[in-house]
C-alpha positions in Angstrom: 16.9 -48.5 -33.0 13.1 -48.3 -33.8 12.6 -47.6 -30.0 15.3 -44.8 -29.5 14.0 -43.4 -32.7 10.6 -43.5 -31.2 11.6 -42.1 -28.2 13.2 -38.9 -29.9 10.2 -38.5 -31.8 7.6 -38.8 -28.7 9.9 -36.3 -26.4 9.9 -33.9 -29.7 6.5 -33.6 -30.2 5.4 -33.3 -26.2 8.0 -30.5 -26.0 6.4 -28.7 -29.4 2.1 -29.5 -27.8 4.4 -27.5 -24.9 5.4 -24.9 -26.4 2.5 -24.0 -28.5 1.2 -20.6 -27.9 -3.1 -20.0 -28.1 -4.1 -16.2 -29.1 -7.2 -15.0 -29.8 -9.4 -12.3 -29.2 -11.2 -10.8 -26.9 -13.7 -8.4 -25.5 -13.9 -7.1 -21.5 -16.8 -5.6 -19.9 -16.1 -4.6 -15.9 -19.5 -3.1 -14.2 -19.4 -1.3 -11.1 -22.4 -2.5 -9.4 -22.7 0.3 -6.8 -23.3 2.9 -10.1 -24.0 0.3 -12.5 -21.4 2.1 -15.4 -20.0 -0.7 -17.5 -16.3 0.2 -18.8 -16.3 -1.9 -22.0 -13.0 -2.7 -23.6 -11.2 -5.4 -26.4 -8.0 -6.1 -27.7 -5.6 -9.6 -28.1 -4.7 -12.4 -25.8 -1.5 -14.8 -26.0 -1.6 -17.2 -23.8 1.8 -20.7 -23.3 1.4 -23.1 -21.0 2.2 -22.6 -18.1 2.9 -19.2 -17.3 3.2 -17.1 -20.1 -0.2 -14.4 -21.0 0.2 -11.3 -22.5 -3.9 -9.4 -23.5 -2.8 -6.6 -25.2 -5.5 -3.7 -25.2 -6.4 -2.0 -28.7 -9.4 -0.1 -27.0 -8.5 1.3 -25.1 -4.6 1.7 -26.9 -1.7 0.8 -24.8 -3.4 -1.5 -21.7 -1.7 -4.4 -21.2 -1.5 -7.4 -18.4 1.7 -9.2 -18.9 2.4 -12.3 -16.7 5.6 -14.0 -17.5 6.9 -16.7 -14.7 6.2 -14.9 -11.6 6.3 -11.4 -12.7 2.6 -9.8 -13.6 2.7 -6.1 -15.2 0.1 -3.7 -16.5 -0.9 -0.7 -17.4 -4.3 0.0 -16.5 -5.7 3.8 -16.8 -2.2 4.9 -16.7 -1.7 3.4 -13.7 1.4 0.8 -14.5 2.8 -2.0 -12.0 5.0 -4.3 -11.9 4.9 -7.1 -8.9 7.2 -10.1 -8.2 4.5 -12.3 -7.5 6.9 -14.7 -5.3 7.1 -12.2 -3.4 3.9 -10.8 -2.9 1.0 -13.2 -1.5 -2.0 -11.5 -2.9 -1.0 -10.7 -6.3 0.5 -14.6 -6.8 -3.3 -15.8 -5.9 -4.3 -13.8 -8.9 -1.8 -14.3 -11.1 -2.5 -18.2 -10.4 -6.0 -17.9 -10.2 -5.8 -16.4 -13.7 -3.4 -18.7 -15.2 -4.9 -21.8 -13.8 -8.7 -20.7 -15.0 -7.3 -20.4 -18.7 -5.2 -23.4 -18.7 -8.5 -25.1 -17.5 -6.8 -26.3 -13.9 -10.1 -24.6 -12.3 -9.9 -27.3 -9.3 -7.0 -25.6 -8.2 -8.1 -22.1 -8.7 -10.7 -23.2 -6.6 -8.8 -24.6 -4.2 -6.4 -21.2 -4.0 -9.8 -19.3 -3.5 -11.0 -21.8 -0.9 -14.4 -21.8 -3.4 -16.7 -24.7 -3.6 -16.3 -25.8 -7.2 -19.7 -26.6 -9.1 -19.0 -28.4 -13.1 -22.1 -28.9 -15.6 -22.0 -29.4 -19.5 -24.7 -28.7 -21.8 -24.3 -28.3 -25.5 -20.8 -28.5 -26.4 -20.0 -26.2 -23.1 -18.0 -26.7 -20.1 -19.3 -23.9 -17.1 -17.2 -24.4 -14.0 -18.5 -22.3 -11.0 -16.5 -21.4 -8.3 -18.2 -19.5 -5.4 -16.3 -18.2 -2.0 -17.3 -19.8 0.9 -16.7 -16.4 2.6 -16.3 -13.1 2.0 -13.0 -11.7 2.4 -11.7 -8.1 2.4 -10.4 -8.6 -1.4 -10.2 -11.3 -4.4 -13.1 -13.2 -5.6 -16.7 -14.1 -4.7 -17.4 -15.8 -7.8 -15.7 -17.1 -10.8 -17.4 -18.6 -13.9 -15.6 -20.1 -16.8 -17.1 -21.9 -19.8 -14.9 -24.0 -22.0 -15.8 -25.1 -25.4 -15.1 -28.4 -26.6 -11.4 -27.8 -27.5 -11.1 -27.2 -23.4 -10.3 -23.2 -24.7 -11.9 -21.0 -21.9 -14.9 -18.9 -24.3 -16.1 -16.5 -21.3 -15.0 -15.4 -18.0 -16.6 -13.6 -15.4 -14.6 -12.5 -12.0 -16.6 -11.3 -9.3 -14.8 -9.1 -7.0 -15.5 -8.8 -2.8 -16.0 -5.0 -3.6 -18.4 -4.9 -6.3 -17.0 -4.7 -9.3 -17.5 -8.1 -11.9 -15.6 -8.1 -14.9 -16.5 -11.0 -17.7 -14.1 -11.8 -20.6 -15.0 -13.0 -24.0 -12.9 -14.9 -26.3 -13.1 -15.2 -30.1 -10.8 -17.8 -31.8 
């Protein structure tokens, strides 16, 4: 009886760890390197294992980036999409990408972005590198992520092909 009891308990509480949603905050600042004008923004990010993130923009009002299974949305400068990413190659390597860098499963993001994968630790934080091994007409050249001790990504910077790096910061 103690076993079965034991049992219960144990499947309970991995399905609750599971289900437990992380939100903090969190601030975005995407430079254009050709022109050098950085596009600063902020607002609230939700994130449940394995494939649930909303970042919900307060500035500016009404951006969002919704991934739920393999459906990504967002409204970006008024421009809104929605994309089946099982459907649609490129847009499933971000959503993954994206998904596996905050879930901290940055072997396979490298691995999707056929990046060499460099991992040091110094003072409490984790900074994974992941750099292209060639260039490609879109997606990344570079990915950084630092984790703090709680394995919580703290700071995220996506380099794109064409110039434009944004880096994330997150406040818990």
């Amino acid at each position: 009886m103690k076993k079965s009891l034991f049992l219960v308990f144990f499947v309970f509480f991995a399905w609750l760890v599971q289900a437990q949603t992380t939100e903090c905050k969190f601030t975005q600042a995407r430079t254009i390197k050709a022109s050098g004008k950085v596009i600063r923004s902020e607002g609230v990010v939700s994130y449940k294992s394995p494939d649930q993130l909303t970042m919900t923009y307060t500035d500016p009002a009404g951006e969002y980036l919704v991934i739920s299974g393999p459906m990504l949305r967002s409204n970006t400068m008024g421009q809104k999409i929605s994309v089946d990413t099982g459907k649609n190659a490129h847009f499933k390597v971000l959503r993954n990408t994206l998904l596996n860098c905050i879930d901290g499963n940055y072997e396979q993001a490298a691995k999707d972005n056929d990046a060499d994968l460099s991992v040091s630790e110094k003072n409490g934080i984790k900074t994974v590198q992941m750099k292209a091994r060639k260039a490609a007409p879109r997606g990344y050249s570079q990915i950084i992520m630092e984790y703090n001790g709680k394995g919580l990504p703290v700071r995220m910077v996506l380099e794109e092909f064409g110039g434009i790096s944004t880096e994330y910061l997150f406040k818990y």
